[in-house]
matplotlib code that plots the C-alpha trace (Angstrom):
import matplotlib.pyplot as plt

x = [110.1, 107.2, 108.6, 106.4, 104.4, 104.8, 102.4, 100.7, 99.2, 96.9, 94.8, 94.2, 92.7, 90.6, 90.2, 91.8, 88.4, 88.3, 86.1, 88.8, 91.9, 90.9, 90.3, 94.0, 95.7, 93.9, 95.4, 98.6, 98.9, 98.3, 101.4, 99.2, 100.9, 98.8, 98.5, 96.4, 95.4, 93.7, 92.8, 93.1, 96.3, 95.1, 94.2, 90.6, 88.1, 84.9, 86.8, 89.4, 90.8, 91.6, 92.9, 90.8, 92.3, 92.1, 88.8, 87.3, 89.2, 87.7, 84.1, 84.2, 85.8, 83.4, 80.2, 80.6, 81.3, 78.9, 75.5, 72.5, 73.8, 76.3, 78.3, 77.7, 79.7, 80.5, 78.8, 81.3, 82.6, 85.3, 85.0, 86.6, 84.8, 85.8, 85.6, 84.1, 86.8, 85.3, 84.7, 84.4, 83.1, 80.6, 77.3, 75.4, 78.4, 78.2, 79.6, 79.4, 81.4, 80.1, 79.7, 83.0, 83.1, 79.7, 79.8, 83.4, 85.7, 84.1, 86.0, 89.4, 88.7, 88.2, 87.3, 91.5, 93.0, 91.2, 92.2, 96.3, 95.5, 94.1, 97.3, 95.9, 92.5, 91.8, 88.3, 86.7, 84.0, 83.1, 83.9, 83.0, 83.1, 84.8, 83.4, 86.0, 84.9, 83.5, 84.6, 87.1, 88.9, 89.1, 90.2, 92.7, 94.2, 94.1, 95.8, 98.2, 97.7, 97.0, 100.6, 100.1, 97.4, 96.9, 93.4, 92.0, 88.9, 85.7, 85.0, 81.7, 78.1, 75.5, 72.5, 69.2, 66.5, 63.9, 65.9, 69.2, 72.3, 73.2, 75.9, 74.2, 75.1, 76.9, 79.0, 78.1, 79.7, 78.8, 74.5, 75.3, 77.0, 74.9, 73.0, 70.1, 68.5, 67.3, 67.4, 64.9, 65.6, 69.0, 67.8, 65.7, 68.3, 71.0, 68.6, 67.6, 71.2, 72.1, 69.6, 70.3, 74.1, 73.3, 71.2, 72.3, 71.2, 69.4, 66.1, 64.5, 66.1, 64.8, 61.3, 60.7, 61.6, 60.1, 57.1, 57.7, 59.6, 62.4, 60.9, 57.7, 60.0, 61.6, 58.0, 57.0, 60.5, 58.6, 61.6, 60.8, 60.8, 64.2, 65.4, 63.8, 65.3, 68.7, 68.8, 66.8, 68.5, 72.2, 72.9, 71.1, 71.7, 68.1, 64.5, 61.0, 60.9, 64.1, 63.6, 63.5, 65.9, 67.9, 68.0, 69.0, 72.1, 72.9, 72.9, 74.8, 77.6, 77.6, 78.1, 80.5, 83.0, 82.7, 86.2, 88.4, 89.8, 88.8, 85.3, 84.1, 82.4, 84.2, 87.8, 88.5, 91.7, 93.3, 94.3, 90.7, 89.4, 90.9, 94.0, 92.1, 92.2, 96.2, 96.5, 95.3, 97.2, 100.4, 100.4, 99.6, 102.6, 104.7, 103.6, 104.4, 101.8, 102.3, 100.6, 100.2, 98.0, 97.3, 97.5, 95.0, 93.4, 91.3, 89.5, 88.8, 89.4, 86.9, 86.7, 84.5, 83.5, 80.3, 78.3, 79.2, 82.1, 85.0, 87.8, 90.8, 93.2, 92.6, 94.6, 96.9, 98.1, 100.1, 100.0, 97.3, 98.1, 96.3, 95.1, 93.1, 90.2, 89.5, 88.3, 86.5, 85.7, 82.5, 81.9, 84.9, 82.3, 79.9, 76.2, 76.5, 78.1, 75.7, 73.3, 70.4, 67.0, 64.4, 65.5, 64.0, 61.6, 63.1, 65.5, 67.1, 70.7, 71.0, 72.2, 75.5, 75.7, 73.0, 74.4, 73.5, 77.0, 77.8, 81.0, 80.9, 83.3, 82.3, 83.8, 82.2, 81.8, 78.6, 76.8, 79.8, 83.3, 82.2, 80.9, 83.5, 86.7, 90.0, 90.3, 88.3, 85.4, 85.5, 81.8, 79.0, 75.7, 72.3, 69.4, 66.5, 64.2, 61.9, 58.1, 58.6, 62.1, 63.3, 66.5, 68.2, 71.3, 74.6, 76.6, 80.5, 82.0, 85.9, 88.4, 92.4, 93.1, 92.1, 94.3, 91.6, 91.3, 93.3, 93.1, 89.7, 87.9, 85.7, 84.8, 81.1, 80.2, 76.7, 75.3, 71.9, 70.2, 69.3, 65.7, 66.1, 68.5, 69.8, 71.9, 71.8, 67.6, 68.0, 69.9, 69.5, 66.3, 68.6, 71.3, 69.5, 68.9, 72.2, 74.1, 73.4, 74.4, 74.5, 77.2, 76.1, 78.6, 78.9, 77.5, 78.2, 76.0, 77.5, 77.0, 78.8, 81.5, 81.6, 81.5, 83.5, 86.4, 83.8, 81.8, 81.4, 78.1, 79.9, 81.1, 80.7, 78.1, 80.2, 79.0, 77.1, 75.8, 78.2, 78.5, 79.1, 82.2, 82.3, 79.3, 79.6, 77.0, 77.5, 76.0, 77.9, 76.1, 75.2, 76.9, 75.4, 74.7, 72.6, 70.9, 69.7, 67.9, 68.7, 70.4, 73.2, 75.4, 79.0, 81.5, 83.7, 86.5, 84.9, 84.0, 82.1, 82.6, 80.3, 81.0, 80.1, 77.5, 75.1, 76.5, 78.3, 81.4, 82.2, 80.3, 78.8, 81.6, 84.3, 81.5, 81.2, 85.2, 85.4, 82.7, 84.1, 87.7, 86.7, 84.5, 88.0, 90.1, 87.8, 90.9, 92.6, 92.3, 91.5, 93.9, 96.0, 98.2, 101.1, 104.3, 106.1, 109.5, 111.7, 109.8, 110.8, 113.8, 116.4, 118.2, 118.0, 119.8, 117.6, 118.0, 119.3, 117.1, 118.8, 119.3, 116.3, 114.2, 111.1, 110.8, 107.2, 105.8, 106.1, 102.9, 101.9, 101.1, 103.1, 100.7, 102.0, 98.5, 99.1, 101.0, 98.4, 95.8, 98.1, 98.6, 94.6, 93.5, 95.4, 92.3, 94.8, 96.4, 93.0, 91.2, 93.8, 96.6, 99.7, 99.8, 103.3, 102.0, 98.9, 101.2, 102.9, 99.5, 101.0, 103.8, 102.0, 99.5, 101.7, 101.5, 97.8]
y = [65.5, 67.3, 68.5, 67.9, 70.7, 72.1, 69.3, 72.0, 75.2, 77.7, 78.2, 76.2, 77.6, 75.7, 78.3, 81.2, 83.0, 87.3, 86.0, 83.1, 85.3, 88.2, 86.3, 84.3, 87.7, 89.3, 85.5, 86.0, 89.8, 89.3, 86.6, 83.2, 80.6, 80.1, 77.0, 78.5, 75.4, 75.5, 72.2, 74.7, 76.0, 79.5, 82.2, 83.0, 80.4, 82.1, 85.3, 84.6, 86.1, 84.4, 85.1, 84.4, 81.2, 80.1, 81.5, 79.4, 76.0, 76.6, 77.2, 74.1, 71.6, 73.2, 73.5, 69.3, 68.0, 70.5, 69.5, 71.7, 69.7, 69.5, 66.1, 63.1, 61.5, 59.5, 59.8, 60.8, 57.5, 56.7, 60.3, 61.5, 64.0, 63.9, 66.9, 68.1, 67.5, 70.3, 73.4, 75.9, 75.2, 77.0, 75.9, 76.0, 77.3, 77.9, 80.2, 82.0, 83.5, 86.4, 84.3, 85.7, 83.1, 83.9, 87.7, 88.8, 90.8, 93.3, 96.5, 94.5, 91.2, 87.8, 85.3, 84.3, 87.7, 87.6, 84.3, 85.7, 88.0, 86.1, 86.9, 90.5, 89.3, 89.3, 88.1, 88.2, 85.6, 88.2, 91.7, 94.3, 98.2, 99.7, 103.0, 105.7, 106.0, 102.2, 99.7, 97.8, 101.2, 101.8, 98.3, 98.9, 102.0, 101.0, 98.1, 99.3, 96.7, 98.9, 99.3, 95.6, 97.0, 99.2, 100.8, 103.9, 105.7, 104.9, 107.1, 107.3, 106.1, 105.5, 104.8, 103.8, 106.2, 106.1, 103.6, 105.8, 104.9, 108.5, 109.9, 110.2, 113.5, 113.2, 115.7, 119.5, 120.1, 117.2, 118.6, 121.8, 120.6, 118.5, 118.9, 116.4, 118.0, 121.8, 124.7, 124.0, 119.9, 121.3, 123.1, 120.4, 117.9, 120.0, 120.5, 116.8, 115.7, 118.3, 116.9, 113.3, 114.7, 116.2, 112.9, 111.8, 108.1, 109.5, 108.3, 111.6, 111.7, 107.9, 108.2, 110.6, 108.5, 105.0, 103.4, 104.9, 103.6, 105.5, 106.1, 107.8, 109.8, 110.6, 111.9, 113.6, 116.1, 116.7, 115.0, 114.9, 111.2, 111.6, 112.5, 110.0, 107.6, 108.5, 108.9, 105.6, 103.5, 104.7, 107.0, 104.8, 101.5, 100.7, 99.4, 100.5, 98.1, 99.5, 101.5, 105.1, 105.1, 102.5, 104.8, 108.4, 106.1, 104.5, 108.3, 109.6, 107.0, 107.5, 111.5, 111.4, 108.9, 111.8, 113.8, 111.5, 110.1, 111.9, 112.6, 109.2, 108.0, 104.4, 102.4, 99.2, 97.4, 97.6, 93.4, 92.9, 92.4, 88.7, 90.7, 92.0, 88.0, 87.9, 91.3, 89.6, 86.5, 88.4, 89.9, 86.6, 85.1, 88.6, 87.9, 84.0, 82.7, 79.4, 78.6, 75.5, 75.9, 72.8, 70.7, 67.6, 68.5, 64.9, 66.0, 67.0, 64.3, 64.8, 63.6, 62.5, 65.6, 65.4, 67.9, 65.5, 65.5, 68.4, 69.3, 67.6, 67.7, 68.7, 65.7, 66.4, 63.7, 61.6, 63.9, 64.8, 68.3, 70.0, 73.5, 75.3, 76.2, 75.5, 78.4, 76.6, 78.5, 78.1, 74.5, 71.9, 70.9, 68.4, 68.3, 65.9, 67.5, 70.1, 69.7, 71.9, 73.4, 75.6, 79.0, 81.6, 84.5, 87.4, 89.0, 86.9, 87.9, 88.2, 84.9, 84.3, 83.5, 82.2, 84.7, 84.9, 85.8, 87.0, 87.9, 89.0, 91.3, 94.2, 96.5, 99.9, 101.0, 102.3, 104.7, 105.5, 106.2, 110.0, 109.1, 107.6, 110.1, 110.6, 106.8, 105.8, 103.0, 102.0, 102.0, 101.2, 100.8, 99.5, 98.3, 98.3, 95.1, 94.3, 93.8, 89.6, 89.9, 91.0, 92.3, 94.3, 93.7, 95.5, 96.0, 96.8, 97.8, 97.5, 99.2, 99.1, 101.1, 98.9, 96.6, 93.6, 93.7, 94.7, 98.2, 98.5, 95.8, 96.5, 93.7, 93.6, 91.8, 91.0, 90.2, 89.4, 86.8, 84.0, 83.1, 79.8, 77.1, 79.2, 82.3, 83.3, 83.0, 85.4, 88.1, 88.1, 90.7, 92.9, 92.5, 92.8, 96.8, 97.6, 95.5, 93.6, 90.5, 92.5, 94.5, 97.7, 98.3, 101.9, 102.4, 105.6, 106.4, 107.4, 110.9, 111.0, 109.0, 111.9, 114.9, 112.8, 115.8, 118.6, 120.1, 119.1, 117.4, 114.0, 113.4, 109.4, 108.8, 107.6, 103.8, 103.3, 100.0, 97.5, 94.4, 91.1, 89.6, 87.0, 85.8, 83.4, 83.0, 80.6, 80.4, 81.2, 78.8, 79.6, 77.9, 75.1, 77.3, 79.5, 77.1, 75.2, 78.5, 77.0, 77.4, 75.6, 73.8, 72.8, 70.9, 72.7, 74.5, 74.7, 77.3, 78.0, 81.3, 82.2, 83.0, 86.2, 88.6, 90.3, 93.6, 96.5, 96.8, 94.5, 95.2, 92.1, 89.8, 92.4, 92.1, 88.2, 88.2, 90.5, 88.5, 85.1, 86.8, 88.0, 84.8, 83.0, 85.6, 87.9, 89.7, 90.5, 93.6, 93.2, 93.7, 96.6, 98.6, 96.7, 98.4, 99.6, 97.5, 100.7, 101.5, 97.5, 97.2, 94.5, 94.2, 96.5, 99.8, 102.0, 104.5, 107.3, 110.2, 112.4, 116.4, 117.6, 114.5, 114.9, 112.4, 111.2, 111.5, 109.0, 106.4, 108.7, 106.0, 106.8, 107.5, 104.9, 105.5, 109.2, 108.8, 106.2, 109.0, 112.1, 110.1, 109.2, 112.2, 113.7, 113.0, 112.8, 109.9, 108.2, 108.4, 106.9, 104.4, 104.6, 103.2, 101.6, 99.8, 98.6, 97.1, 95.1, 93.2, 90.4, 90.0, 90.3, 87.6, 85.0, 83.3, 82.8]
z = [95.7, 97.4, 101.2, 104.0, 105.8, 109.4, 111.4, 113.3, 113.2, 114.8, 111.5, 108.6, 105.7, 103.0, 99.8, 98.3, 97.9, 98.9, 102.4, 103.3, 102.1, 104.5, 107.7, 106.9, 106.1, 109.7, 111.1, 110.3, 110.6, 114.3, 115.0, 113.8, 112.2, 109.0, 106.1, 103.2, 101.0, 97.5, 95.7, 92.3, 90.9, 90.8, 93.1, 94.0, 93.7, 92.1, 92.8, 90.6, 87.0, 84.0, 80.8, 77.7, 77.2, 80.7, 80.9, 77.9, 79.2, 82.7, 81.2, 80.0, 82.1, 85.3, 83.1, 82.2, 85.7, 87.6, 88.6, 90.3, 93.3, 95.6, 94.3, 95.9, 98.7, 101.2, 104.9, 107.3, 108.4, 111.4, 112.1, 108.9, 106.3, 102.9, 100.7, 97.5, 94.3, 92.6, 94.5, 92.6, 89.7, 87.9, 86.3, 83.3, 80.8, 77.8, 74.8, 71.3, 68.4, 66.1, 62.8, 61.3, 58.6, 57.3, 57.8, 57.6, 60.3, 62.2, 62.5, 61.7, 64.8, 63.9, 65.6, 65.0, 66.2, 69.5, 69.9, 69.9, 72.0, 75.0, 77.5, 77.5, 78.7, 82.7, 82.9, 86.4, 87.4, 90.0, 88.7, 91.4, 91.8, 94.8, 96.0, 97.0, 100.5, 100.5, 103.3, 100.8, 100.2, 103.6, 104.7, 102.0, 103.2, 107.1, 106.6, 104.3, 101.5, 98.9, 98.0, 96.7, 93.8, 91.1, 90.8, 88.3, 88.5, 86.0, 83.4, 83.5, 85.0, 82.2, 82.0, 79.5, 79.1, 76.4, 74.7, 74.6, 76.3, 78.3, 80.7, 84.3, 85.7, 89.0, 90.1, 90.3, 87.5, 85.4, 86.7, 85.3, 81.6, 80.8, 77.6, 78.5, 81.8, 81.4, 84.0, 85.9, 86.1, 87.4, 90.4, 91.6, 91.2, 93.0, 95.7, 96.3, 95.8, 98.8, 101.2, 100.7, 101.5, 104.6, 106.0, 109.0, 110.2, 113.6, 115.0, 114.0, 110.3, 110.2, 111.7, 108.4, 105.9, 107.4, 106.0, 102.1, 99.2, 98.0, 94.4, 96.2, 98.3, 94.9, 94.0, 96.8, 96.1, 92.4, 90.3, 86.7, 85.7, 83.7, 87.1, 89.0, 87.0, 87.4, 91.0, 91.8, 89.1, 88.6, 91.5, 94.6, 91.8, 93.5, 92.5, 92.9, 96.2, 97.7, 101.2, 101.1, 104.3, 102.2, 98.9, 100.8, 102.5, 98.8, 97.2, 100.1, 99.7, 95.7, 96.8, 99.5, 97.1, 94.5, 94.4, 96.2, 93.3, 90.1, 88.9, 90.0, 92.8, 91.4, 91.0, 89.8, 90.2, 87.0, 85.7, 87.1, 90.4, 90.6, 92.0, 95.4, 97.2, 95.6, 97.8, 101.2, 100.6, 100.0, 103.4, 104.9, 103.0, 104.0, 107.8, 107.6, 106.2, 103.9, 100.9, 98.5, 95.8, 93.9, 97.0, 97.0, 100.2, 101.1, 104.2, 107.7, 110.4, 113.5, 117.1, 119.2, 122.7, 124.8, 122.0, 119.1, 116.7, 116.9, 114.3, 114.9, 111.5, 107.9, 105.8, 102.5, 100.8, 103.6, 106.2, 109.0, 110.0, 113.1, 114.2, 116.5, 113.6, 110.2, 107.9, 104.6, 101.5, 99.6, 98.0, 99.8, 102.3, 101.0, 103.1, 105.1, 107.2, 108.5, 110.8, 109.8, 111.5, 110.3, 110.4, 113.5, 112.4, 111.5, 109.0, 106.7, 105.6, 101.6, 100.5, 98.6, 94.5, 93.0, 90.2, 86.2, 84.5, 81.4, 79.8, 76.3, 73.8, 71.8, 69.2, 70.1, 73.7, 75.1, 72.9, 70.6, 71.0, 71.2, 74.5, 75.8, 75.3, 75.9, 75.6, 78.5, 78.1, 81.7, 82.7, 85.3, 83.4, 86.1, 84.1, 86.2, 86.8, 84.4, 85.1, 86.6, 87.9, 91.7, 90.5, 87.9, 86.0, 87.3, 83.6, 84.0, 80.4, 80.7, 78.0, 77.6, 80.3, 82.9, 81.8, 81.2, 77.7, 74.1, 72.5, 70.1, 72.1, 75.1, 77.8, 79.2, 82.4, 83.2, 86.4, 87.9, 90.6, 88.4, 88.3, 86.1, 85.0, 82.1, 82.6, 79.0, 78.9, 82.1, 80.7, 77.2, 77.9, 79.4, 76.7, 74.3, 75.0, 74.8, 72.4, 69.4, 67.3, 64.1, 62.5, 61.0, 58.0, 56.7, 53.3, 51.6, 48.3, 44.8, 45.6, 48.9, 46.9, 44.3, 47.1, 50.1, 49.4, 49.5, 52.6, 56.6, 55.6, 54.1, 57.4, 57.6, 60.8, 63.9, 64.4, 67.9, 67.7, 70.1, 68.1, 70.4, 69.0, 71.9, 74.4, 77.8, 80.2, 83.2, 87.1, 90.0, 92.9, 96.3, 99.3, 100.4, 103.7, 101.8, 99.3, 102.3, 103.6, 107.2, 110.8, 110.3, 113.2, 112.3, 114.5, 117.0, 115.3, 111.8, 110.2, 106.5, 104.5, 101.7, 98.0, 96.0, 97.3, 94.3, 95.3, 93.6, 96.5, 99.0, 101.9, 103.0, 102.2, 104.3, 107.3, 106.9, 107.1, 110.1, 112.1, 111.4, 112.5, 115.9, 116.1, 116.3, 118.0, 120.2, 121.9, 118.5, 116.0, 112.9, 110.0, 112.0, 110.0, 108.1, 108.2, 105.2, 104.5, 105.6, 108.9, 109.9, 111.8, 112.2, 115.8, 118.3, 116.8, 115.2, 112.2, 112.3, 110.1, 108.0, 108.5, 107.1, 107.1, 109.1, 112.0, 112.9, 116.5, 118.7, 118.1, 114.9, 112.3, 108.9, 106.4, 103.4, 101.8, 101.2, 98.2, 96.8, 97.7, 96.2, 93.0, 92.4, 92.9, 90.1, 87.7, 84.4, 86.4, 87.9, 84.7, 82.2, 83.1, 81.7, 78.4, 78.9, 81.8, 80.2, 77.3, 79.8, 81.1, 79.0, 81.4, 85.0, 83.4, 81.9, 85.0, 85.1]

ax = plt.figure().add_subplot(projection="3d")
ax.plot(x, y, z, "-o")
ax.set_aspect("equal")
plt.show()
């Protein structure tokens, strides 16, 4: 028989989603008593993981039920708001097999042997990058949740240039290797890379660069347009239209991550980035916080105040339980409950969602396993917009090693704004450059037959051409907030978070959680260090050290990052995981 919950609380929150998770974990970190609720029985709303299995059942039960609108309900009547049954579901879904019946296995898979291995899928509806000196890394490390996750460092930023896939060079060394820019290229790239290093974000550093693009400030430095391209498009991950002052900032944070962790400006949570919102909601739970996922979660009950209508209690089943404020994720709240008014003039924050997915299998990783070495395969790839479209497509290529996918099978997410109804019609230009639905079989001739045991020359050609195995495409919606394009009033004491942001790291969605935080608790810090489970003590004796053991100084924060730091920037450790960890994904995913 199902207990009853505490009846009150000083923050109730609707959602496991990264925004919602954050500003519970900063709740509770700070002595709050916390309810996190979530009407699924998984972690992460659209920010969740799911194995392949998962994944396809989701698809489908999300992509039947969803419509372009929010659904329909009742008005809120006797001062109760009921809320949305389906929150997070996705739209537009749909999916494809290679034709493995009609053309045979490809490189050994089947359509069959996927299908076993779906426990070593972790397939994110929101895969994102973190940058080594990005504000999730350092919200990480501050607040000392990174002990909770497991990250490595890419292998590798690529690009497409005259109609080849290519290694962007990034580092000093990586400028000076490569085979595709020659001496001269070098210098100028060097040199350009070292001023956008040294920029500083003053009024006289910004008067300079105001009222010019970045790609004509990439001109005026005389970059060849192989180099143009690769700064604008995979170092800045920028556009034609994107500020110069914007660009120099974007190349100065891809530079400054370089080194930290390995040749990589990049990490990625290895099991996917569904585990980031499981990180925050584990310090919540380790700092009191209670959770019930699964939990029908029928609305918010309101009273009457001189303004209008205030939060009162959120009901669950039988019970009405109360707070101070109510934190709601991204689709509970249906729109009749916001009171809306044309925006004021001036600059509109980026809206949330509105994203074309795609999440597709190949056999052969970018450009050929010869790019790709030492068993790597986990890749950033930024196609630029084409000719009608605002944005480009960001292209994350996972392998093995990150712990999302089986050995000898690569995982490709796609993901652009959508500009129409159908996410596969939106990205399929884009796919289409780099993968294919055909499966170039070897063919060796009599004569190679005859001589295969004689000469280097019979070598058999490595294959390059990334076959799609498996292909789904689905939309991730905006919040109702940012579909309405509107200034939206709420009732006292609730508060709306938005869904994914179309953005490589999580900037905007860690400064959407920090301002809805302080918005709450003004007085408080946010997310202060968590100490490690041998610096707590129980009772009032404390420790003694032993001989030898160094003592930190009074108020000196212990440093439990360090170690995470030490251990990434051994680059054999941050660019391939251990294989005997990877083999085990099976077992940290069974439960999802």
């Amino acid at each position: 028989m199902e207990e009853d919950l505490p009846t009150e609380f000083d923050l109730i929150v609707i959602g496991t989603g990264l925004t919602e998770s954050i500003v519970a974990a900063a709740a509770s970190r700070i002595g709050k008593t916390v309810l996190h609720l979530d009407t699924n029985d998984y972690y992460g709303g659209y920010w969740a993981s799911f194995n392949l299995e998962s994944f396809r059942k989701y698809l489908h039960s999300t992509s039947d039920s969803s419509t372009d609108s929010a659904p329909i309900v009742e008005p809120i009547n006797n001062n109760f708001l009921r809320l949305n049954s389906l929150p997070t579901s996705v739209r537009n879904g749909c999916e494809r097999w290679y034709e493995f019946t009609e053309k045979g296995e490809v490189d050994g898979w089947n359509r069959e042997r996927i299908e076993q291995e779906f426990r070593r899928f972790n397939i994110d509806l929101a895969p994102k990058l973190l940058y080594a000196r990005g504000t999730m890394v350092d919200l990480l490390i501050s607040s000392n949740i990174c002990r909770y996750a497991e990250f490595r460092a890419l292998d590798r930023v690529a690009t497409v240039w005259e109609g080849r896939i290519m290694t962007v060079p990034c580092s000093r060394s990586d400028v000076f290797t490569s085979k595709d820019v020659n001496v001269i290229e070098k210098r100028l790239l060097m040199k350009f890379l070292q001023s956008c290093a040294s920029y500083e974000a003053d009024a006289e550093a910004q008067g300079e660069l105001e009222g010019k693009t970045f790609l004509e400030h990439l001109q005026a430095h005389k970059l060849t347009p192989n180099l143009i391209h690769y700064v604008l498009c995979a170092i800045a991950m920028g556009n034609d239209r994107t500020p110069c002052r914007d660009g120099v900032a974007a190349v100065k944070k891809f530079l400054m991550s370089l080194g930290h962790y390995g040749n990589s400006p990049f990490l990625f949570p290895v099991y996917g980035c569904g585990e980031i919102p499981q990180c925050f909601c584990r310090l919540c739970a380790v700092f009191g916080g209670i959770y019930c996922l699964n939990k029908a979660v029928e609305g918010i009950q309101m009273e009457k105040c001189n303004e209008g209508l205030k939060y009162e209690s959120v009901k669950c089943g039988k019970q009405n339980i109360s707070s101070k404020h109510v934190v709601v994720g991204q689709g509970y709240l249906p729109r009749t409950v916001f009171n809306t008014s044309t925006p004021t003039e001036g600059e509109k924050a980026k809206p949330c969602g509105n994203l074309a997915r795609a999440v597709i299998l190949t056999n052969v990783p970018f450009g050929g396993a010869s790019q790709n070495p030492g068993g790597g395969g986990v890749a950033v790839l930024k196609l630029p917009a084409l000719s009608d479209r605002q944005d480009g497509v960001t292209i994350l290529q996972m392998s093995h090693s990150s712990g999302t996918c089986p050995k000898e099978i690569y995982l490709i997410h796609a993901t652009t704004t959508a500009i129409s109804q159908s996410p596969e019609e939106d990205l399929k230009p884009y796919i289409a450059q780099i993968l294919s639905k055909d499966y170039p079989k070897p063919v060796k001739t009599e004569e190679e037959d005859d001589s295969s045991t004689v000469g280097e020359g019979n070598v058999q050609q490595e294959n390059t051409t990334s076959t799609i195995l498996y292909e789904a495409y689905f939309n991730i919606p905006s919040c109702l907030v940012c579909a309405e394009k509107a200034d939206v009033s709420l009732p006292e004491g609730v508060h709306v978070v938005c869904g994914p942001y179309h953005e490589l790291d999580y900037d905007q969605t860690i400064r959407q959680a920090t301002t809805m935080f302080r918005e709450i608790y003004p007085d408080e810090d946010f997310l202060p260090r968590a100490p490690d489970p041998e610096e707590i003590i129980i009772g009032e004796e404390e420790p003694v050290p032993e001989q030898g053991e160094s003592v930190p100084e009074r108020n000196e924060p212990v440093d439990n990052a360090s170690e995470c730091r030490e251990t990434e920037a051994d680059t054999s450790v941050a660019q391939e995981a251990k294989e005997d960890t990877i083999d085990k994904a099976e077992e940290c995913t069974e439960h999802k």
